[in-house]
C-alpha positions in Angstrom: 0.4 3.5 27.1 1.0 0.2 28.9 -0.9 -3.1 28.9 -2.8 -2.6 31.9 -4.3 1.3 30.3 -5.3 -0.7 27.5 -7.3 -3.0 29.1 -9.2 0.1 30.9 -9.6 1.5 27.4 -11.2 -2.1 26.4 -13.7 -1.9 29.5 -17.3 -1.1 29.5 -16.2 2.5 31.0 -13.3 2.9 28.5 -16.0 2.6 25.9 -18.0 4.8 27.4 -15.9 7.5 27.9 -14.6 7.2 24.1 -18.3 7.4 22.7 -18.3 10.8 24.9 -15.7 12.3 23.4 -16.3 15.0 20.3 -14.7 14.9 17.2 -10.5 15.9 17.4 -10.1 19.5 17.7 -5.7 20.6 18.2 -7.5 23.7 19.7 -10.0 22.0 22.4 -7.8 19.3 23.5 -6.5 21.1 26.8 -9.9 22.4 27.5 -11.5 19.1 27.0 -8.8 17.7 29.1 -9.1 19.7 31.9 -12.8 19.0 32.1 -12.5 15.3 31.9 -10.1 15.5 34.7 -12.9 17.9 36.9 -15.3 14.9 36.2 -13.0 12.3 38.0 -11.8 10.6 35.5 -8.3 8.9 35.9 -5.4 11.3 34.7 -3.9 8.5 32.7 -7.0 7.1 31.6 -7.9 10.7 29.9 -4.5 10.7 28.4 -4.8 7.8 26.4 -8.7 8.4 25.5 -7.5 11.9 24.2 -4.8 9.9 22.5 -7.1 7.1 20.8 -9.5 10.3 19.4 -6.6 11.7 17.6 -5.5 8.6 16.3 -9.1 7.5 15.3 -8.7 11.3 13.3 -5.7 10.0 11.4 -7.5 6.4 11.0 -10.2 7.9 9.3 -8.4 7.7 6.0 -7.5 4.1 6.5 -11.0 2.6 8.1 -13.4 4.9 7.1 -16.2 4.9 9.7 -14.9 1.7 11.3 -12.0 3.6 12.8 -14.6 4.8 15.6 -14.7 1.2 16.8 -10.7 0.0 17.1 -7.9 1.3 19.3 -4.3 2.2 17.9 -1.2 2.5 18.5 1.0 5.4 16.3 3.5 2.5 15.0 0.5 0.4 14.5 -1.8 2.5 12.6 1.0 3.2 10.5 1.4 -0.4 9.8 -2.0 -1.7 9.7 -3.5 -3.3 6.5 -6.1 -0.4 5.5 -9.8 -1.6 5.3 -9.7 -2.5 1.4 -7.1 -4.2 1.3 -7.1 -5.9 4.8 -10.9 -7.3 2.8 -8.8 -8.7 0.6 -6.8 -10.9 2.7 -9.2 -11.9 4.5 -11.4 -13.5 1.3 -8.8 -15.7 0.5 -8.6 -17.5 3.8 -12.6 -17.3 3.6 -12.7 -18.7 0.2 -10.3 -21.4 1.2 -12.7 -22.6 3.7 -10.6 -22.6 6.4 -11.4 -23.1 10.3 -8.7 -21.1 11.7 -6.0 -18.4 11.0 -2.9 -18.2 13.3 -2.0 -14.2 12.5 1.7 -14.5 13.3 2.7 -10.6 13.6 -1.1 -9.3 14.2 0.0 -5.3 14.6 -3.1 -4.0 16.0 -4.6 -6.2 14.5 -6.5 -4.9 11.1 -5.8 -8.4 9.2 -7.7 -10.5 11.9 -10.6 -8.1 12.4 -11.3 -8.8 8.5 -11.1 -12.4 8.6 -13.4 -12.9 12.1 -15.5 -10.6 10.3 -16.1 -13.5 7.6 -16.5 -16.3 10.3 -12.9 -17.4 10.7 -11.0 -17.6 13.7 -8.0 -15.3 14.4 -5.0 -16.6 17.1 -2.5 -13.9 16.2 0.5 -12.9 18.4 2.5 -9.7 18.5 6.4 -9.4 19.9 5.0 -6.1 22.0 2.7 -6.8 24.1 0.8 -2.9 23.7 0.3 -3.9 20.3 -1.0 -7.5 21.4 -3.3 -5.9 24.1 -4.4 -3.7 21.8 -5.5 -6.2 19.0 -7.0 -8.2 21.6 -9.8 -5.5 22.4 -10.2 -5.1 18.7 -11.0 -9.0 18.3 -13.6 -9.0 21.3 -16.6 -8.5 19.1 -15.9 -11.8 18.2 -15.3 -14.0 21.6 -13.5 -16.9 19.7 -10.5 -14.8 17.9 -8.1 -13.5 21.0 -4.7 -11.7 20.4 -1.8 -12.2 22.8 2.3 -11.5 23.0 4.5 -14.2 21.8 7.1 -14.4 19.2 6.4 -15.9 15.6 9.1 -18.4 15.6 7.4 -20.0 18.4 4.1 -21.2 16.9 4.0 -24.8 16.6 2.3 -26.0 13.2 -0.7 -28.4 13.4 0.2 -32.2 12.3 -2.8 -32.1 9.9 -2.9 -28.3 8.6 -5.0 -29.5 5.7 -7.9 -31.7 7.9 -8.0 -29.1 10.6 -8.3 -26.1 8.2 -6.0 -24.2 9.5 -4.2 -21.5 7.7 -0.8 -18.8 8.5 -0.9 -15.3 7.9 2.5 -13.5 8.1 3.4 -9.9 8.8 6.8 -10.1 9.1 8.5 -6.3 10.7 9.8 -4.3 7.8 10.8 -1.4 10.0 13.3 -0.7 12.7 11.6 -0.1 15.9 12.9 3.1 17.4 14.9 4.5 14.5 13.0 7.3 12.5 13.6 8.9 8.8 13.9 12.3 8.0 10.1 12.7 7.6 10.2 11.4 11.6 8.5 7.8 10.2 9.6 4.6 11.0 13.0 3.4 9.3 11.8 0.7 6.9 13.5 -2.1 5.5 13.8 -3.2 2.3 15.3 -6.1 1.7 14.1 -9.7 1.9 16.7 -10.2 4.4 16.4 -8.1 7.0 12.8 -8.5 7.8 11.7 -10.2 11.2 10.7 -13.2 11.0 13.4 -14.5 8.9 12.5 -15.1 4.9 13.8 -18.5 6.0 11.1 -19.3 8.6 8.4 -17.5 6.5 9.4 -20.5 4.0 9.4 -23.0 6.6 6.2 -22.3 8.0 4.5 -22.6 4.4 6.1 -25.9 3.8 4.7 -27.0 6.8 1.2 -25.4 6.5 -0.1 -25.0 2.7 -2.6 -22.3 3.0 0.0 -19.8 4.2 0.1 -15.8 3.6 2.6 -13.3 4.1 3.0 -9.6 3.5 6.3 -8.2 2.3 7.5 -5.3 0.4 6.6 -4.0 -3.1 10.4 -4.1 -3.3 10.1 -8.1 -3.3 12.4 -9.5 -5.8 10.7 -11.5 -8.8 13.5 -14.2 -8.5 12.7 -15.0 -4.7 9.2 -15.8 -5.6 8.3 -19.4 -4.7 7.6 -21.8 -7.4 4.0 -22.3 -7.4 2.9 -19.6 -5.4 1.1 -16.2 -6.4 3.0 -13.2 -5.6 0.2 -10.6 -5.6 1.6 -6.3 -5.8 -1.4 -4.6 -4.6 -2.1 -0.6 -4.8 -4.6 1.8 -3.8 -5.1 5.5 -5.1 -2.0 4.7 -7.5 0.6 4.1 -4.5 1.9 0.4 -4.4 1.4 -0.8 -0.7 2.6 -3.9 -0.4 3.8 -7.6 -2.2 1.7 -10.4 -0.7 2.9 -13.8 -1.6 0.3 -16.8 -1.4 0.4 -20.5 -1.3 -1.9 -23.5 -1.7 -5.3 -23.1 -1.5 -4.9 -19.2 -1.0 -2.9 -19.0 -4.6 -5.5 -18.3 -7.4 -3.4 -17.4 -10.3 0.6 -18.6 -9.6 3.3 -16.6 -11.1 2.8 -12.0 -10.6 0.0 -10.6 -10.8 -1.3 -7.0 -9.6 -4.3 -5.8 -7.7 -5.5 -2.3 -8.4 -7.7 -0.9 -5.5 -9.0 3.0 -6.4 -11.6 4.5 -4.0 -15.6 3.8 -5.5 -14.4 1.8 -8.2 -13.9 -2.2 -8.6 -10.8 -3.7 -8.1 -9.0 -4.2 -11.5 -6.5 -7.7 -11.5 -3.8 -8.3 -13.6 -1.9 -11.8 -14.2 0.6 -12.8 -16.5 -1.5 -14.6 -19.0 -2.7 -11.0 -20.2 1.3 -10.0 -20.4 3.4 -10.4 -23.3 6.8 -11.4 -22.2 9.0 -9.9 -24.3 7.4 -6.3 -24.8 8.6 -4.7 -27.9 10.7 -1.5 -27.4 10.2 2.1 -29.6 12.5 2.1 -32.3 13.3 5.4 -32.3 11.9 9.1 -31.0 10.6 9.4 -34.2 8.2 6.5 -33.1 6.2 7.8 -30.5 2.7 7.6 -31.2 -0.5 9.8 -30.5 -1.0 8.1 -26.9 0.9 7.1 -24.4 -0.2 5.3 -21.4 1.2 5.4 -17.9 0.7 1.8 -16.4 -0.4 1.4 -12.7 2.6 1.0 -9.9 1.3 -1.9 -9.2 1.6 -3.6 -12.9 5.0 -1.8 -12.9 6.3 -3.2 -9.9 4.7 -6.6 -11.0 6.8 -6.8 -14.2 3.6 -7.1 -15.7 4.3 -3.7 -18.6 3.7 -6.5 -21.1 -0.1 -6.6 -20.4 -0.5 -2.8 -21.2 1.8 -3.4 -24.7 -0.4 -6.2 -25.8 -3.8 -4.5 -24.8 -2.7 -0.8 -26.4 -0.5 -2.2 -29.2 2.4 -0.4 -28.2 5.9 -0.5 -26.8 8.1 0.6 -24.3 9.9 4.0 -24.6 12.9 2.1 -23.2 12.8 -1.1 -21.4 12.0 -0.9 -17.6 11.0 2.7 -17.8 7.3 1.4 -17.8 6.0 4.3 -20.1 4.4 3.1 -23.4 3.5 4.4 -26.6 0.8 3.7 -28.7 -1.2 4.8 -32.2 -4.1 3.7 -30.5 -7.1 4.9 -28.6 -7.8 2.3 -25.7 -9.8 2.1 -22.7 -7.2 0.7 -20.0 -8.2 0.0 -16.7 -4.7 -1.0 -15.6 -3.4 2.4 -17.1 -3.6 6.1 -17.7 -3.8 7.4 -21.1 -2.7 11.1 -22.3 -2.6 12.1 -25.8 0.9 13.5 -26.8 0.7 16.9 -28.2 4.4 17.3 -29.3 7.7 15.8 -28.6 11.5 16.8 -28.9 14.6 16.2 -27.7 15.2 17.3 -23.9 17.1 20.5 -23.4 16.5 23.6 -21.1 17.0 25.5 -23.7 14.6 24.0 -26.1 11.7 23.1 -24.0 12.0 26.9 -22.3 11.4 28.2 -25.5 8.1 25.9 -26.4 6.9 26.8 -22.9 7.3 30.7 -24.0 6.1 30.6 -27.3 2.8 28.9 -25.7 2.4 31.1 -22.9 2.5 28.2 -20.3 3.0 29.2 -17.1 1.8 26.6 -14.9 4.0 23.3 -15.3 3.1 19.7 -14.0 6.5 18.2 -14.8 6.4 13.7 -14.2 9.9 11.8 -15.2 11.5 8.2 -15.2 14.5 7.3 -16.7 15.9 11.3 -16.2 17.5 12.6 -13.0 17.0 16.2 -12.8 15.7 18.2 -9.8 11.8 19.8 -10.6 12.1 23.0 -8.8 15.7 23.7 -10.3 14.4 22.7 -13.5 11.7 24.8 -12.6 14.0 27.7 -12.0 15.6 27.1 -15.1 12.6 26.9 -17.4 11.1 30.3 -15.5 8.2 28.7 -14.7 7.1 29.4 -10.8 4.2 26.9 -8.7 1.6 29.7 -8.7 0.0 28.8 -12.5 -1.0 32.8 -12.8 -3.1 33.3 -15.7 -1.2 31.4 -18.4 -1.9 28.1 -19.9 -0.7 25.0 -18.3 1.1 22.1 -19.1 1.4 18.2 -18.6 5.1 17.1 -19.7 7.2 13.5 -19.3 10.5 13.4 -18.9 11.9 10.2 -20.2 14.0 8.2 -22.2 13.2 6.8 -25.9 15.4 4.8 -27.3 18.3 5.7 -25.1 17.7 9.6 -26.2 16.2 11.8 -23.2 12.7 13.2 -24.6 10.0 15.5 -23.7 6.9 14.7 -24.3 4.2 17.4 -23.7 1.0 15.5 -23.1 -2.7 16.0 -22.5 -4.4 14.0 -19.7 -7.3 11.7 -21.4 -10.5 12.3 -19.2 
């Protein structure tokens, strides 16, 4: 897809002819391309309308029924803030009452449709210019925000950020271009280094405009967070998505904090004033309690394990592991809770022999702290996928104390 299909995909006829087509079928897309093609319609034109309907399919999942309404690009669907948490963004540069965004690193543009939704103006820029086009059509429901190719490091801060209430929103590339994993995704990057814009010029820009916002890794280092500013690990379904790091006006709470988005609930926050900052650590096996709670990525990644200690009064299985242990019966919103049903020390040996003398046959095995691979430990303990009529099992594979454990658990509903 170039620059110039784009545009016809952005035209009153482009529209059109994506409102005509039917839901994405693998089985009709031939067939349906054949047809538009007896109709007159341009070859390439059809090609990238047949494309944009399969990626609308995958969007779905991301946009919900807004996904109808936006092109895509494969890279940049992958990429894209999803609707909940593009929202999210976009509040704070709402709340902050500011004029304008410059969206340095726009993608297709998710971020700045969110904010013009709330009434601020989007300038973003993209290195490619498919993506740029592309985020450009996405804006023109709102005349004012426009989307265009150019490079980051060339935007040219405001003398009076502050009076002209302007803001930055940064995107910076965390993934090689061209260079695929085994799993034929994007290569990502992980460290603060190697993204593009520089860390350096992410910094520069928010020293030189204070209501600046950039998305980086989960993998963001806690010692590389600005003084003053809120670093903000955000998750959705239980996967962490990203690290957003805020400053100025945009920072509500400075220091980590966490952001738990779940689909049909309310968003659950965490900050360190509900942490305690030195957790306490189990003693001992022989100290594991009746519940144990499974904290949120998102607190994990956060450092934040404190705030489920000091809400359950519990501790740590081992520090880091972000498992605790508890006597008591809480309501967490941040966490999961199971009730432990027994405990011992791990050994093939030892835990094949509970699972027989239970009759367990289905297995849902979950581990930190213990390297071991499931379906050989699978083999070992004779327990296949299929759960067959047996009884099933919840066990954690960790470390308490220093000494690997099982801990065979029951899911609290």
């Amino acid at each position: 897809m170039d620059v110039g299909i784009v545009r016809a995909l952005g035209s009153p006829d482009g529209q059109s002819l994506l409102r005509s087509l039917p839901p994405y079928d693998d089985t009709s897309v031939i067939a349906l391309q054949d047809r538009l093609r007896r109709e007159g319609h341009d070859r390439a034109l059809v090609a990238a309308a047949l494309t944009q309907q399969r990626l609308r399919a995958r969007a779905v999942a991301k946009f919900g029924e807004f996904a109808n309404d936006l092109l895509f690009t494969p890279d940049g669907l992958e990429q894209a803030s999803r609707l909940e948490v593009a929202a999210t963004h976009a509040g704070r540069y709402y709340n902050a009452s500011l004029a304008t965004v410059h969206d340095l690193g726009c993608g297709i543009g998710s971020d700045a449709v969110a904010m013009s939704a709330l009434g601020v103006t989007v300038q973003g820029v993209d290195i490619d210019p498919v993506t740029a086009a592309v985020a450009d059509v996405n804006l023109r429901p709102w005349p004012d925000s426009r989307a265009r190719e150019g490079m980051a490091e060339e935007f040219d801060p405001p003398r009076d950020p502050l009076r002209s209430r302007v803001g930055v929103w940064l995107d910076p590339a965390r993934r090689i271009p061209g260079r695929t994993g085994r799993h034929g995704r994007i290569k990502r990057v992980f460290r603060l280094d190697e993204i593009r814009p520089t860390w350096e010029f992410v910094l520069q820009v928010a020293t030189a405009v204070p209501a600046t916002g950039a998305k980086l890794s989960p993998s963001m280092p806690h010692d590389a967070i600005p003084l003053g500013t809120e670093a903000q690990w955000t998750s959705f379904g239980g996967e962490v998505l990203e690290c957003a790091v805020w400053w100025g006006p945009l920072a509500y709470q400075p220091g980590r904090t966490a952001r738990i988005l779940s689909p049909g609930a309310s968003p659950v926050e965490v900050d360190e004033r509900m942490a305690e900052p030195d957790p306490p650590v189990a003693a001992s096996p022989g100290s594991i309690g009746a519940w144990l709670y499974e904290p949120d990525r998102a607190v994990t990644q956060a450092g934040l394990l404190g705030a489920v200690t000091a809400a359950t009064l519990g501790s740590e299985v081992e520090k880091g592991l972000g498992y605790v242990l508890s006597e008591a019966e809480v309501d967490v919103p941040f966490a999961r809770r199971y009730a432990v049903l027994e405990s011992m020390p791990f050994s093939v040996k030892t835990l094949r022999a509970w699972l027989a003398q239970h009759g367990v046959t289905g297995l849902t095995i979950k581990k930190r702290g213990v390297r071991l691979d499931d379906d050989e430990l699978r083999h070992q303990l004779k327990i296949t996928r299929k759960a067959g009529d047996g009884a099933q099992a919840t066990i954690i594979l960790t470390r308490v104390a220093g000494r690997q454990t099982v801990i065979v658990v029951d899911p609290a509903p």
